[in-house]
MARTIKE-373756 format. One record per residue (C-alpha): residue number from 1; x, y, z; chain. Coordinates in nm, 2 decimals. Example, Ala and Ser with C-alpha at 12.3 -4.5 7.8 and 13.67 -1.06 7.14 Angstrom:
BEGIN
R   midren       c1       c2       c3   nuba
R        1     1.23    -0.45     0.78      A
R        2     1.37    -0.11     0.71      A
// end
This chain:
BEGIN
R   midren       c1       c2       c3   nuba
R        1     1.23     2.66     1.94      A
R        2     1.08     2.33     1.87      A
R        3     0.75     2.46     1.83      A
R        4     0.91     2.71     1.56      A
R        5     1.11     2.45     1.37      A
R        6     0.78     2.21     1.34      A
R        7     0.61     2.53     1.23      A
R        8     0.86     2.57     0.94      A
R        9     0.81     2.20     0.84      A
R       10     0.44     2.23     0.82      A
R       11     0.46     2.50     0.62      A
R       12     0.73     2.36     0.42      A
R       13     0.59     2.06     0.33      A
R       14     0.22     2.23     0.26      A
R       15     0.39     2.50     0.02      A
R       16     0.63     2.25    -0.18      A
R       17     0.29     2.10    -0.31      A
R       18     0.09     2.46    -0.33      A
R       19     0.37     2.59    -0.52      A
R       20     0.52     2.34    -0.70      A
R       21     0.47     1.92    -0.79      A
R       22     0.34     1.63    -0.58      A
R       23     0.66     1.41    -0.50      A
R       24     0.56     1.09    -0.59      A
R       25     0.75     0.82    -0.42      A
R       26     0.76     0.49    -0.64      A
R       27     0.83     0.08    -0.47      A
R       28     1.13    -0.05    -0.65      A
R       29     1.01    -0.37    -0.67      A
R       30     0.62    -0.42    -0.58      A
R       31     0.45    -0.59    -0.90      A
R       32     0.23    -0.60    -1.03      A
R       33     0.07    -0.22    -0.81      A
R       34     0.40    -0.08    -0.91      A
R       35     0.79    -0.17    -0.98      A
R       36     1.09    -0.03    -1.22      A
R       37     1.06    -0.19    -1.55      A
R       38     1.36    -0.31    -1.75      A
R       39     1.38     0.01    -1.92      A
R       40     1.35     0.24    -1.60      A
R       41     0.98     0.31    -1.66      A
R       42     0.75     0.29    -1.33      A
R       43     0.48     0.09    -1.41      A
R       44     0.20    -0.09    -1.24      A
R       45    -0.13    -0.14    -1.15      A
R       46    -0.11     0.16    -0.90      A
R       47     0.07     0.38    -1.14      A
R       48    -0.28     0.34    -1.40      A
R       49    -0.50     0.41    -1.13      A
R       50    -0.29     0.72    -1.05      A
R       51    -0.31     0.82    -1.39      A
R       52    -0.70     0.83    -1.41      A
R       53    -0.69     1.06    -1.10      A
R       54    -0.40     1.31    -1.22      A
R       55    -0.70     1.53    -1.37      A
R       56    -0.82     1.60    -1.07      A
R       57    -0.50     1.70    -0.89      A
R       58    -0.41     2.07    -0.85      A
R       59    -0.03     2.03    -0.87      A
R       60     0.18     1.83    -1.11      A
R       61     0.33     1.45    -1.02      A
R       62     0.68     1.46    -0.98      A
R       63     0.82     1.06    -1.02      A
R       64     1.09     1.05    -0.76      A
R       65     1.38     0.74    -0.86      A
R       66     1.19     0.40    -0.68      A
R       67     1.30     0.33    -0.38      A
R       68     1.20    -0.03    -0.15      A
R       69     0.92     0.07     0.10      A
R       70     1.13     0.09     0.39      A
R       71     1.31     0.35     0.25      A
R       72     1.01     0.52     0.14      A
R       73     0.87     0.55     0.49      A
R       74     1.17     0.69     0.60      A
R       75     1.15     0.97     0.38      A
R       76     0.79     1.02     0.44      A
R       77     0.86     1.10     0.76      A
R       78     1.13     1.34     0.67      A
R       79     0.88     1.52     0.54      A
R       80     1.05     1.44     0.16      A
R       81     0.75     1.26    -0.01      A
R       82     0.41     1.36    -0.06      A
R       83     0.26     1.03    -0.27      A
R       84     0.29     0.71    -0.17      A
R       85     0.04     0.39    -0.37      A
R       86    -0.01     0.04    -0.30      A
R       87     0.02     0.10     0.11      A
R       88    -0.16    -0.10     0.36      A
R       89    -0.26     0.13     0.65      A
R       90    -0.11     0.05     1.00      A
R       91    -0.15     0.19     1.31      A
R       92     0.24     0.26     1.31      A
R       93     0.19     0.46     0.89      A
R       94    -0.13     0.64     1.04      A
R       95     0.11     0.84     1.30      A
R       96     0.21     1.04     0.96      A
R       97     0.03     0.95     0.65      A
R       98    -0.32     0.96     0.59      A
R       99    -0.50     0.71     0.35      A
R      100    -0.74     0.72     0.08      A
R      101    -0.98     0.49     0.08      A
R      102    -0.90     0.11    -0.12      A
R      103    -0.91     0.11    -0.47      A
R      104    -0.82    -0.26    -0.51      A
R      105    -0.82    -0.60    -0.25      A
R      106    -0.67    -0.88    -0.28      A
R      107    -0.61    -1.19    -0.10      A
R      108    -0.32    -1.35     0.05      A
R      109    -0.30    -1.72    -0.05      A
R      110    -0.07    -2.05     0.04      A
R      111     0.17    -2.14    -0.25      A
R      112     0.26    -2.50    -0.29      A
R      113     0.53    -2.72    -0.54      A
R      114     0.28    -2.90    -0.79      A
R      115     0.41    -3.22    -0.70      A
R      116     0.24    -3.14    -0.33      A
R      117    -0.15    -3.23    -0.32      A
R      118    -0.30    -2.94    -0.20      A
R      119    -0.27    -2.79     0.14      A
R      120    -0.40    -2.59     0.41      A
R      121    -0.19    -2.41     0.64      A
R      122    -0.33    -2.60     0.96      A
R      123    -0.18    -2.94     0.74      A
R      124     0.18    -2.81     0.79      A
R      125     0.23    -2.82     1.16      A
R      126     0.64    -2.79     1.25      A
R      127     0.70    -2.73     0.85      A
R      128     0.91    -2.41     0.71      A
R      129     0.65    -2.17     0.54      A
R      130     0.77    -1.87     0.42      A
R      131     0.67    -1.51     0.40      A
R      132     0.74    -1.13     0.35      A
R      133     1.01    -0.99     0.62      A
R      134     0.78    -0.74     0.76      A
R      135     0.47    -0.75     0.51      A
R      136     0.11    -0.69     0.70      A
R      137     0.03    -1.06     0.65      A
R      138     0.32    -1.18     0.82      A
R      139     0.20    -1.09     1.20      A
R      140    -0.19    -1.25     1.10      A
R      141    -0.03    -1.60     1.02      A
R      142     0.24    -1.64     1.28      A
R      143    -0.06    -1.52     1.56      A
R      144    -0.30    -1.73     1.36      A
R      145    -0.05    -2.06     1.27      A
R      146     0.21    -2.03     1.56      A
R      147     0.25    -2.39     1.53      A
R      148     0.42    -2.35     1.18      A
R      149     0.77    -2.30     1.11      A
R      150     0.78    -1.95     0.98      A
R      151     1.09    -1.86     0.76      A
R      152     1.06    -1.44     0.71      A
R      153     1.21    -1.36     0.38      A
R      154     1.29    -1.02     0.16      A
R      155     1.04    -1.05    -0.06      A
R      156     0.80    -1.30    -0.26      A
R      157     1.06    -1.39    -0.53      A
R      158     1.30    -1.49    -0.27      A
R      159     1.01    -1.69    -0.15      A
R      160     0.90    -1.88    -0.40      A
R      161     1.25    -1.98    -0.54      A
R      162     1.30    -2.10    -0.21      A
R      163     0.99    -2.30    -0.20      A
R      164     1.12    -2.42    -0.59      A
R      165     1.44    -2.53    -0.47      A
R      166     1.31    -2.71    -0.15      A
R      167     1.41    -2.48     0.14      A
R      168     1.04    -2.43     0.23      A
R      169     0.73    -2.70     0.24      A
R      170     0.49    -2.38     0.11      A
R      171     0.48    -2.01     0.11      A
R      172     0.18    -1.70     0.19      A
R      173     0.21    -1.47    -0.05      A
R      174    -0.05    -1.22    -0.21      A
R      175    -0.23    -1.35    -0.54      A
R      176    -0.14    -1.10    -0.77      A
R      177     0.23    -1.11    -0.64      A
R      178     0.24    -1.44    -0.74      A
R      179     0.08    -1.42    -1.11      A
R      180     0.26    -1.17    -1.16      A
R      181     0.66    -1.35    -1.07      A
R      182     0.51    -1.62    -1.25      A
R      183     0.47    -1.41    -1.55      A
R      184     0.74    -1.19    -1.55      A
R      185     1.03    -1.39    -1.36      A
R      186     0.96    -1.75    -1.53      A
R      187     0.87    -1.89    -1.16      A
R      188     0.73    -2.24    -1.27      A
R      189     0.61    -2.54    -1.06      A
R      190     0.43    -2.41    -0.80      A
R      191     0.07    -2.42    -0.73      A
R      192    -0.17    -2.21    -0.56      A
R      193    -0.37    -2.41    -0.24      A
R      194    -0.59    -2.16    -0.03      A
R      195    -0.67    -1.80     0.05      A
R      196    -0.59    -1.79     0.40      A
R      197    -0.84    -1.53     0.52      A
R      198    -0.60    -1.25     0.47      A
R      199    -0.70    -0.92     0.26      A
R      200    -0.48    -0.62     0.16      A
R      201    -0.67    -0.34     0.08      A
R      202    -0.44    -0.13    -0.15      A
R      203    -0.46     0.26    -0.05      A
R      204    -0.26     0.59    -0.18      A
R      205    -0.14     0.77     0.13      A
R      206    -0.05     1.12     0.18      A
R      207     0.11     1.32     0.40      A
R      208    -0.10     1.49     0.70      A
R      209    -0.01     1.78     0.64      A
R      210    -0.20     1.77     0.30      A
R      211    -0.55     1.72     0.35      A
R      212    -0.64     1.89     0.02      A
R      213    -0.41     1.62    -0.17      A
R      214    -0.62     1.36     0.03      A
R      215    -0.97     1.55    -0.05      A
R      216    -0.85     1.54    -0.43      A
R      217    -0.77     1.15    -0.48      A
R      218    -1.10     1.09    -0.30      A
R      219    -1.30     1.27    -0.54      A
R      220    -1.08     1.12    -0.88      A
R      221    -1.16     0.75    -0.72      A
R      222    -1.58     0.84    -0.65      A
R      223    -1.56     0.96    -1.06      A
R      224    -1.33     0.62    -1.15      A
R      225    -1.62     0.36    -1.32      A
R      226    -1.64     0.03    -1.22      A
R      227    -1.54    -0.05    -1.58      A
R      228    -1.23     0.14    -1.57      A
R      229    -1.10    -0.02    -1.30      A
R      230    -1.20    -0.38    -1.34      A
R      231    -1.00    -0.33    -1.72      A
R      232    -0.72    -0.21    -1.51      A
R      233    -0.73    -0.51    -1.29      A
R      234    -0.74    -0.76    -1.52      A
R      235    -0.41    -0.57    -1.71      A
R      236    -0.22    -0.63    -1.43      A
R      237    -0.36    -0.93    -1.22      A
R      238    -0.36    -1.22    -1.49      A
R      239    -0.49    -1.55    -1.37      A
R      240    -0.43    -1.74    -1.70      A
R      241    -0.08    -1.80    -1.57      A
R      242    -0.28    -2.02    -1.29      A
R      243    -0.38    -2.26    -1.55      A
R      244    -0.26    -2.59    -1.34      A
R      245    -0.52    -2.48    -1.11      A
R      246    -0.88    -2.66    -1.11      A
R      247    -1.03    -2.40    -1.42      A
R      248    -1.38    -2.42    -1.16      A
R      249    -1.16    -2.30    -0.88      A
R      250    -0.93    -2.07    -1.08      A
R      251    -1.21    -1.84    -1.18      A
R      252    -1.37    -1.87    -0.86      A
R      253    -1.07    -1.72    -0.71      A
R      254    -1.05    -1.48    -1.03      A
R      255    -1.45    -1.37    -0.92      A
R      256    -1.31    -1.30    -0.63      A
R      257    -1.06    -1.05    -0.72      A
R      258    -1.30    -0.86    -0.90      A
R      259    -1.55    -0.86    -0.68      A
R      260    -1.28    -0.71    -0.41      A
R      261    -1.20    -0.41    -0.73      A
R      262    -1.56    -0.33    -0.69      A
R      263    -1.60    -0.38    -0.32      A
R      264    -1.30    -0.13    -0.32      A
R      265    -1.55     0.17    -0.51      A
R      266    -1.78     0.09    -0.29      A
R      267    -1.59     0.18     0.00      A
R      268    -1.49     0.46    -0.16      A
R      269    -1.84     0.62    -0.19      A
R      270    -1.99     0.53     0.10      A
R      271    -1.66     0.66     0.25      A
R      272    -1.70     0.97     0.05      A
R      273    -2.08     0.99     0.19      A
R      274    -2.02     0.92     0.54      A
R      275    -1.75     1.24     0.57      A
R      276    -2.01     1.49     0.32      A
R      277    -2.28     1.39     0.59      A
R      278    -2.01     1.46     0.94      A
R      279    -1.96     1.76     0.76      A
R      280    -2.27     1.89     0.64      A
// end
Protein backbone atom coordinates (compact mmCIF):
# COMPACT_ATOMS: atom_id res chain seq x y z
CA UNK A 1 0.00 0.00 0.00
CA UNK A 2 2.70 2.37 0.71
CA UNK A 3 4.54 1.52 -2.19
CA UNK A 4 1.12 2.23 -4.28
CA UNK A 5 0.38 5.54 -2.62
CA UNK A 6 4.20 6.85 -3.28
CA UNK A 7 3.61 5.54 -6.74
CA UNK A 8 0.53 7.88 -7.18
CA UNK A 9 2.60 10.86 -5.93
CA UNK A 10 5.28 10.39 -8.34
CA UNK A 11 3.14 10.24 -10.88
CA UNK A 12 1.17 12.99 -9.62
CA UNK A 13 3.65 15.38 -9.20
CA UNK A 14 5.47 14.52 -12.70
CA UNK A 15 2.01 14.91 -14.65
CA UNK A 16 0.82 18.26 -12.89
CA UNK A 17 3.97 19.77 -14.75
CA UNK A 18 3.64 17.47 -18.15
CA UNK A 19 0.13 18.47 -18.31
CA UNK A 20 -0.27 21.65 -16.92
CA UNK A 21 2.10 24.87 -15.27
CA UNK A 22 5.29 24.87 -13.19
CA UNK A 23 4.02 26.01 -9.56
CA UNK A 24 6.33 28.45 -8.78
CA UNK A 25 6.63 29.07 -5.13
CA UNK A 26 7.68 32.79 -4.34
CA UNK A 27 9.77 34.14 -0.60
CA UNK A 28 7.52 36.68 0.95
CA UNK A 29 10.08 38.65 2.07
CA UNK A 30 13.71 37.78 0.55
CA UNK A 31 15.16 41.15 -1.24
CA UNK A 32 16.57 41.88 -3.20
CA UNK A 33 16.45 37.75 -5.13
CA UNK A 34 12.78 37.95 -4.60
CA UNK A 35 9.98 39.60 -2.19
CA UNK A 36 6.10 40.96 -2.52
CA UNK A 37 6.21 44.47 -3.65
CA UNK A 38 3.88 47.12 -2.34
CA UNK A 39 1.57 46.56 -5.06
CA UNK A 40 1.49 42.60 -4.77
CA UNK A 41 3.92 42.15 -7.64
CA UNK A 42 6.85 39.43 -7.09
CA UNK A 43 9.83 40.94 -7.87
CA UNK A 44 13.52 40.43 -7.58
CA UNK A 45 16.67 39.62 -8.69
CA UNK A 46 15.63 35.86 -8.93
CA UNK A 47 12.38 36.55 -10.47
CA UNK A 48 14.65 38.37 -13.76
CA UNK A 49 16.78 35.58 -13.92
CA UNK A 50 13.72 33.31 -14.06
CA UNK A 51 12.40 35.35 -16.68
CA UNK A 52 15.38 34.97 -19.17
CA UNK A 53 14.95 31.11 -18.74
CA UNK A 54 11.02 30.87 -19.13
CA UNK A 55 11.81 30.31 -23.05
CA UNK A 56 13.33 27.45 -22.53
CA UNK A 57 10.74 25.85 -20.23
CA UNK A 58 8.21 23.36 -21.69
CA UNK A 59 5.26 24.13 -19.31
CA UNK A 60 3.95 27.58 -18.21
CA UNK A 61 5.03 29.35 -14.68
CA UNK A 62 2.28 29.48 -12.42
CA UNK A 63 3.09 32.41 -9.45
CA UNK A 64 1.73 30.69 -6.35
CA UNK A 65 0.78 33.78 -3.39
CA UNK A 66 4.59 34.20 -1.48
CA UNK A 67 5.02 32.45 1.24
CA UNK A 68 8.29 32.74 4.03
CA UNK A 69 10.74 29.83 3.19
CA UNK A 70 9.80 27.72 5.91
CA UNK A 71 6.56 27.42 4.70
CA UNK A 72 7.74 26.88 1.33
CA UNK A 73 9.81 23.79 2.29
CA UNK A 74 6.91 22.47 3.86
CA UNK A 75 4.99 22.41 0.86
CA UNK A 76 7.80 21.17 -1.31
CA UNK A 77 7.70 18.30 0.51
CA UNK A 78 4.03 17.83 0.11
CA UNK A 79 4.71 17.47 -3.15
CA UNK A 80 2.68 21.08 -3.77
CA UNK A 81 5.57 23.14 -5.40
CA UNK A 82 7.65 22.57 -8.28
CA UNK A 83 9.90 26.02 -8.35
CA UNK A 84 11.68 27.25 -5.74
CA UNK A 85 14.79 30.49 -6.44
CA UNK A 86 17.17 31.99 -4.33
CA UNK A 87 17.85 28.54 -2.22
CA UNK A 88 21.05 27.58 -0.67
CA UNK A 89 21.48 23.74 -0.99
CA UNK A 90 21.69 21.72 2.25
CA UNK A 91 22.20 18.39 2.94
CA UNK A 92 18.62 18.42 4.84
CA UNK A 93 16.80 20.43 1.04
CA UNK A 94 18.89 17.72 -1.10
CA UNK A 95 16.59 14.74 0.63
CA UNK A 96 13.79 16.33 -1.88
CA UNK A 97 14.80 19.01 -4.11
CA UNK A 98 17.38 19.04 -6.55
CA UNK A 99 19.46 22.26 -7.47
CA UNK A 100 20.61 24.00 -10.47
CA UNK A 101 23.75 25.12 -10.51
CA UNK A 102 24.46 29.10 -8.87
CA UNK A 103 23.54 31.79 -10.97
CA UNK A 104 24.72 34.48 -8.44
CA UNK A 105 27.14 34.53 -4.97
CA UNK A 106 27.35 36.68 -2.65
CA UNK A 107 29.02 37.25 0.58
CA UNK A 108 27.97 37.46 4.09
CA UNK A 109 29.49 40.55 5.75
CA UNK A 110 29.59 42.16 9.52
CA UNK A 111 27.35 45.28 9.83
CA UNK A 112 28.39 47.90 12.31
CA UNK A 113 26.65 51.57 13.81
CA UNK A 114 28.87 54.28 12.04
CA UNK A 115 29.74 55.72 15.15
CA UNK A 116 31.77 52.13 15.77
CA UNK A 117 35.44 52.15 14.04
CA UNK A 118 35.40 49.17 12.11
CA UNK A 119 35.40 45.67 13.28
CA UNK A 120 36.17 42.25 12.86
CA UNK A 121 34.22 39.59 14.28
CA UNK A 122 37.21 38.10 16.41
CA UNK A 123 37.16 42.07 18.08
CA UNK A 124 33.71 41.27 19.68
CA UNK A 125 34.45 38.58 22.13
CA UNK A 126 31.28 38.15 24.78
CA UNK A 127 29.29 40.98 22.58
CA UNK A 128 25.53 40.32 21.18
CA UNK A 129 25.89 39.93 17.27
CA UNK A 130 23.04 39.15 15.50
CA UNK A 131 21.88 36.96 12.76
CA UNK A 132 19.18 35.06 10.59
CA UNK A 133 17.08 32.45 12.90
CA UNK A 134 18.03 29.50 10.82
CA UNK A 135 19.81 31.12 7.71
CA UNK A 136 22.91 28.90 6.29
CA UNK A 137 25.37 31.47 7.72
CA UNK A 138 24.19 31.23 11.08
CA UNK A 139 25.77 27.58 11.94
CA UNK A 140 29.44 28.85 10.01
CA UNK A 141 29.80 31.78 12.60
CA UNK A 142 28.55 30.33 15.91
CA UNK A 143 31.07 27.08 14.94
CA UNK A 144 33.62 29.65 13.67
CA UNK A 145 33.07 32.62 16.57
CA UNK A 146 31.62 30.51 19.57
CA UNK A 147 33.09 33.06 21.77
CA UNK A 148 30.51 35.69 20.59
CA UNK A 149 27.27 36.45 21.93
CA UNK A 150 24.96 35.30 19.17
CA UNK A 151 21.41 36.80 19.23
CA UNK A 152 19.33 34.59 16.30
CA UNK A 153 16.74 36.87 14.90
CA UNK A 154 13.62 36.53 12.11
CA UNK A 155 15.17 38.10 9.59
CA UNK A 156 17.80 40.94 8.52
CA UNK A 157 15.44 43.93 9.14
CA UNK A 158 14.81 42.85 12.58
CA UNK A 159 18.52 42.73 12.75
CA UNK A 160 19.68 45.75 11.82
CA UNK A 161 16.96 47.84 13.66
CA UNK A 162 18.15 46.12 16.50
CA UNK A 163 21.74 46.84 15.90
CA UNK A 164 20.18 50.84 15.22
CA UNK A 165 18.53 50.95 18.38
CA UNK A 166 21.47 49.40 20.47
CA UNK A 167 20.31 45.89 21.30
CA UNK A 168 23.26 44.41 19.36
CA UNK A 169 27.21 45.58 19.13
CA UNK A 170 27.05 44.33 15.11
CA UNK A 171 25.18 42.02 12.91
CA UNK A 172 26.26 39.14 9.78
CA UNK A 173 24.10 39.61 7.27
CA UNK A 174 24.37 39.01 3.33
CA UNK A 175 25.52 42.12 1.29
CA UNK A 176 22.80 42.53 -0.98
CA UNK A 177 20.27 42.06 1.98
CA UNK A 178 21.72 44.83 3.45
CA UNK A 179 21.79 47.40 0.35
CA UNK A 180 18.88 46.48 -0.41
CA UNK A 181 16.90 47.40 3.51
CA UNK A 182 19.00 50.27 3.15
CA UNK A 183 17.32 51.28 0.08
CA UNK A 184 14.09 50.22 0.39
CA UNK A 185 13.28 50.36 4.25
CA UNK A 186 15.30 53.77 5.08
CA UNK A 187 17.81 51.68 7.44
CA UNK A 188 20.46 54.52 8.08
CA UNK A 189 23.55 54.58 10.24
CA UNK A 190 25.08 51.52 9.98
CA UNK A 191 28.22 50.58 8.25
CA UNK A 192 29.56 47.71 6.52
CA UNK A 193 33.05 46.20 8.35
CA UNK A 194 34.09 42.75 6.73
CA UNK A 195 33.13 39.83 4.60
CA UNK A 196 33.40 37.11 6.97
CA UNK A 197 34.40 34.30 4.64
CA UNK A 198 30.88 33.21 4.19
CA UNK A 199 29.40 32.71 0.48
CA UNK A 200 25.76 31.97 -0.58
CA UNK A 201 25.58 30.56 -3.78
CA UNK A 202 21.95 31.31 -4.99
CA UNK A 203 20.37 28.18 -6.80
CA UNK A 204 16.68 27.41 -8.30
CA UNK A 205 15.62 23.99 -6.96
CA UNK A 206 13.22 21.57 -8.20
CA UNK A 207 11.52 18.86 -7.23
CA UNK A 208 13.20 15.19 -7.78
CA UNK A 209 10.75 13.93 -9.27
CA UNK A 210 11.39 16.44 -12.29
CA UNK A 211 14.58 16.00 -13.70
CA UNK A 212 13.48 17.41 -17.08
CA UNK A 213 12.48 20.80 -15.27
CA UNK A 214 16.14 20.55 -13.82
CA UNK A 215 17.71 19.59 -17.44
CA UNK A 216 15.67 22.76 -18.79
CA UNK A 217 16.99 25.69 -16.29
CA UNK A 218 20.46 24.22 -16.84
CA UNK A 219 20.43 24.72 -20.37
CA UNK A 220 18.45 28.52 -20.14
CA UNK A 221 21.47 29.53 -17.57
CA UNK A 222 24.60 27.90 -20.15
CA UNK A 223 22.59 30.34 -23.01
CA UNK A 224 22.29 33.46 -20.21
CA UNK A 225 25.52 36.01 -21.27
CA UNK A 226 27.66 37.22 -18.85
CA UNK A 227 26.31 40.64 -19.85
CA UNK A 228 22.76 39.81 -19.11
CA UNK A 229 23.42 38.85 -15.90
CA UNK A 230 25.92 41.24 -14.60
CA UNK A 231 23.02 44.12 -15.87
CA UNK A 232 20.72 42.10 -13.76
CA UNK A 233 22.97 42.17 -10.76
CA UNK A 234 23.75 45.49 -10.69
CA UNK A 235 19.57 46.28 -10.88
CA UNK A 236 19.14 44.69 -7.81
CA UNK A 237 22.44 44.72 -5.71
CA UNK A 238 23.15 48.65 -5.57
CA UNK A 239 26.33 49.58 -3.73
CA UNK A 240 25.89 53.34 -4.14
CA UNK A 241 23.77 53.09 -0.97
CA UNK A 242 27.29 52.06 0.76
CA UNK A 243 28.64 55.42 0.06
CA UNK A 244 29.96 56.00 3.94
CA UNK A 245 32.14 53.22 2.99
CA UNK A 246 36.03 53.87 1.98
CA UNK A 247 34.95 54.52 -2.12
CA UNK A 248 38.60 52.11 -2.62
CA UNK A 249 37.04 49.47 -0.49
CA UNK A 250 33.37 49.92 -1.59
CA UNK A 251 34.16 48.96 -5.11
CA UNK A 252 36.49 46.49 -4.11
CA UNK A 253 33.75 44.72 -2.45
CA UNK A 254 31.45 45.78 -5.51
CA UNK A 255 34.36 43.73 -7.82
CA UNK A 256 33.71 41.23 -5.89
CA UNK A 257 30.15 40.69 -6.35
CA UNK A 258 30.55 40.64 -9.94
CA UNK A 259 33.17 38.56 -10.15
CA UNK A 260 31.02 35.97 -7.93
CA UNK A 261 27.91 36.65 -11.00
CA UNK A 262 30.44 35.41 -13.41
CA UNK A 263 32.06 32.79 -11.27
CA UNK A 264 28.38 31.66 -10.92
CA UNK A 265 28.31 30.93 -15.25
CA UNK A 266 31.13 29.47 -14.86
CA UNK A 267 30.04 26.88 -12.67
CA UNK A 268 27.28 26.49 -14.66
CA UNK A 269 29.15 25.37 -17.81
CA UNK A 270 31.64 23.43 -16.49
CA UNK A 271 28.77 21.90 -14.51
CA UNK A 272 26.86 21.45 -17.70
CA UNK A 273 30.24 19.77 -19.29
CA UNK A 274 31.07 17.59 -16.54
CA UNK A 275 27.29 15.70 -16.70
CA UNK A 276 27.41 15.82 -21.02
CA UNK A 277 30.89 14.01 -20.60
CA UNK A 278 29.29 11.17 -17.46
CA UNK A 279 26.86 10.79 -19.96
CA UNK A 280 28.32 10.50 -23.18
Amino acid sequence: MKFLLLFALLCGSTFSVAAGKIRFAPEKDYGPFVYEAADGKVVGLSIDILEELKPGLESPVQVLTPQPLSAILEAAQRGEVDLISSLRPTPERSAYLAFTSPYVQVPAVLVVRQSVSPAKLSDLHGQRVAVGKGYAVEAFVRQTYPQLDWQAVPDDLTALQGLMAGHYQAVVADIASVSHLLRQQQVKGVQVSEAVGFDYPLSFAYRKTLPQLGRQLEAGLQRLDDGTRQKIVKRWIDVSVLEFEDKRRRWLRWAGIVVAAVAAAALTASYLLRRTKGTA
